[in-house]
C-alpha distance (Angstrom), angle and dihedral (degrees) to the residues before:
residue distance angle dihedral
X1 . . .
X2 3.76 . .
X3 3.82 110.3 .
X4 3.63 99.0 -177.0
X5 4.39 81.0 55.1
X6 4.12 86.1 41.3
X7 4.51 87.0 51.3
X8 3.64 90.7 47.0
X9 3.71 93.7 51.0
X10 3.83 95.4 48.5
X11 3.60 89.1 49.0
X12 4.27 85.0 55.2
X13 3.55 89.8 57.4
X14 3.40 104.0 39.7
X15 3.49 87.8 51.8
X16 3.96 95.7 55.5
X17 3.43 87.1 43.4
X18 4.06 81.5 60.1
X19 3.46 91.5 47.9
X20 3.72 92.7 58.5
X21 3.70 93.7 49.7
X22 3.78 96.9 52.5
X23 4.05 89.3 42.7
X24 4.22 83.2 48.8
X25 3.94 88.7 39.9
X26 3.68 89.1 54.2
X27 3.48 99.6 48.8
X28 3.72 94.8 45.5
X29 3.70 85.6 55.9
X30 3.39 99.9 53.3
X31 3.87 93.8 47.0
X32 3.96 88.3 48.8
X33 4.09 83.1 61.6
X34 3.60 102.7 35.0
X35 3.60 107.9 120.3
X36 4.10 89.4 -135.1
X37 4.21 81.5 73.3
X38 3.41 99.1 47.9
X39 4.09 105.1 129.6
X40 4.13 113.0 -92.8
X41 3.49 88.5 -171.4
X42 3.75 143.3 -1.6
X43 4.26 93.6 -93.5
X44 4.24 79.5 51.7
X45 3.89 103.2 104.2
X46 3.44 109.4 153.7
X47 3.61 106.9 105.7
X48 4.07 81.7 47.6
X49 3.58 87.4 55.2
X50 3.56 94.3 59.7
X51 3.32 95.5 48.2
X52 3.45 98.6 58.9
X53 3.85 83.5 45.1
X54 3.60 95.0 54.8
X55 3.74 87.8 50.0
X56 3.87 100.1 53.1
X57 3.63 88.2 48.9
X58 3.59 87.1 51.3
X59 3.47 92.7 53.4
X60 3.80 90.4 45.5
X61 3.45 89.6 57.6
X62 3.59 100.6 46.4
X63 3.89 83.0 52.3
X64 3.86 92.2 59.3
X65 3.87 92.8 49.4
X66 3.75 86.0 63.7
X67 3.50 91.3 46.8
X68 3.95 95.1 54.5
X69 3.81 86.8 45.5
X70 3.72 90.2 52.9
X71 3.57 95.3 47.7
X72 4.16 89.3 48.2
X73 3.85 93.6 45.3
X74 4.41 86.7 48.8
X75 4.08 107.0 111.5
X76 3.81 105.5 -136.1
X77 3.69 112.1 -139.9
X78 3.98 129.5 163.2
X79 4.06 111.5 -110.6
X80 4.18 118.1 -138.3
X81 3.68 111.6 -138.6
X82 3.90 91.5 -112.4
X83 3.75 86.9 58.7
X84 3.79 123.5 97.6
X85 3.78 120.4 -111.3
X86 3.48 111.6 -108.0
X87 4.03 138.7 144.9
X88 3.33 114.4 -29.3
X89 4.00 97.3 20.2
X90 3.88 115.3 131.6
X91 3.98 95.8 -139.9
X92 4.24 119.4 -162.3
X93 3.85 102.8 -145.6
X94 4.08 111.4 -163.2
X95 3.81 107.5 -166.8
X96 4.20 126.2 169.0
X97 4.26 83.2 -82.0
X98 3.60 97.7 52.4
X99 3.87 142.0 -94.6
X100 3.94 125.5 -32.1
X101 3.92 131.7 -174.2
X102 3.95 119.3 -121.8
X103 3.85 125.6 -167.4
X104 3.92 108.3 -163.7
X105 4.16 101.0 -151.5
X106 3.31 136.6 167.1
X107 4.19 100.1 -111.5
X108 3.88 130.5 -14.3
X109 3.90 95.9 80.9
X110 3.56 107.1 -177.0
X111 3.55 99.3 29.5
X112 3.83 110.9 138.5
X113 4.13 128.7 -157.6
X114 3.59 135.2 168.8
X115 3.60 107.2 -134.0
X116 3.71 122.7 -173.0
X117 3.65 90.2 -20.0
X118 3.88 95.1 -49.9
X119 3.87 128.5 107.6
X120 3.94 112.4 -120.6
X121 3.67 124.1 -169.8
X122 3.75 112.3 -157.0
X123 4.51 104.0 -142.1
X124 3.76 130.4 178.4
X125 3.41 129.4 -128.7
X126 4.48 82.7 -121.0
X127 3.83 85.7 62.4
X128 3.89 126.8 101.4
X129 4.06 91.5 -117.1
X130 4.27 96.7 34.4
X131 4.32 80.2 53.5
X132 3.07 92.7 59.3
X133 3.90 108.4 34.4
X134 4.06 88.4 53.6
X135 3.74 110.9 117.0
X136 3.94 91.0 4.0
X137 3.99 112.2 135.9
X138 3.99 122.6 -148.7
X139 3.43 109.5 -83.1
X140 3.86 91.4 38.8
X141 3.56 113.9 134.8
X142 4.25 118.6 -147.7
X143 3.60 140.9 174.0
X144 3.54 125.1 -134.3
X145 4.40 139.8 -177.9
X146 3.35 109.9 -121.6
X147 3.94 116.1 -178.6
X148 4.12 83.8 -24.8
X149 4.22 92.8 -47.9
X150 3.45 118.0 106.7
X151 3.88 112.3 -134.0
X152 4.01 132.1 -163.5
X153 3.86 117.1 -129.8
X154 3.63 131.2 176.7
X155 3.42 126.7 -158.9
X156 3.93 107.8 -121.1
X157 4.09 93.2 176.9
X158 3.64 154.1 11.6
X159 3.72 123.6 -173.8
């Protein structure tokens, strides 16, 4: 799988996921101030509302922008199977309900692409799985808790 294609293609979606916050942000802002929601009485708190909308949003957004920077500033280098995983590793998990595709970056846990025809989860090294898939090797077997069951993966791959 091509990683520097993979990087490009979370940076797409992060950034028309930024897109839709600043278009939300907007329009949050410019309800907040429409003179239609100005308060009619003290127990009136719409306009306040979307302020505090438009705001979140704005921090959302702000969020993401770090997120595509991270992803632009990440180095991409090729991992050995005797190397640990660590960010920027594209990790194969093999559990007892098949294989899935993991993309160790810096921020934007969560994010999901489909990249030449395979599902790719972006994780974090802060997250439950990225803790404990730092420093494992291919061929390194783990448990993990899953919605209180414990579940056996293997690593299949690191690249």
């Amino acid at each position: 799988m091509n990683k520097h294609a993979l990087i490009k293609q979370i940076i797409a979606q992060l950034a028309s996921g930024l897109e839709l916050y600043y278009h939300a942000a907007r329009a949050s802002r410019a309800e907040a101030t429409h003179e239609q929601n100005k308060a009619e009485n003290k127990y009136d708190t719409r306009g306040l509302e979307a302020s505090y909308l438009a705001r979140g949003q704005s921090r959302q957004a702000a969020e993401t922008e770090k997120d595509i920077q991270q992803f632009e500033a990440l180095v991409v280098r090729p991992f050995n199977p005797a190397e640990p995983i660590d960010i920027g590793a594209l990790v194969e998990l093999k559990g007892k309900d098949g294989g899935t595709f993991y993309f160790m970056g810096p921020r934007a846990g969560g994010t999901e692409v489909i990249h030449e025809g395979t599902e790719v989860l972006v994780i974090t090294p802060q997250s439950p799985l990225g803790q404990q898939l730092l420093g494992k090797k291919t061929g390194d077997r783990f448990q993990l808790q899953i919605a209180g069951a414990r579940s056996l993966f293997q690593v299949v791959s690191v690249t």
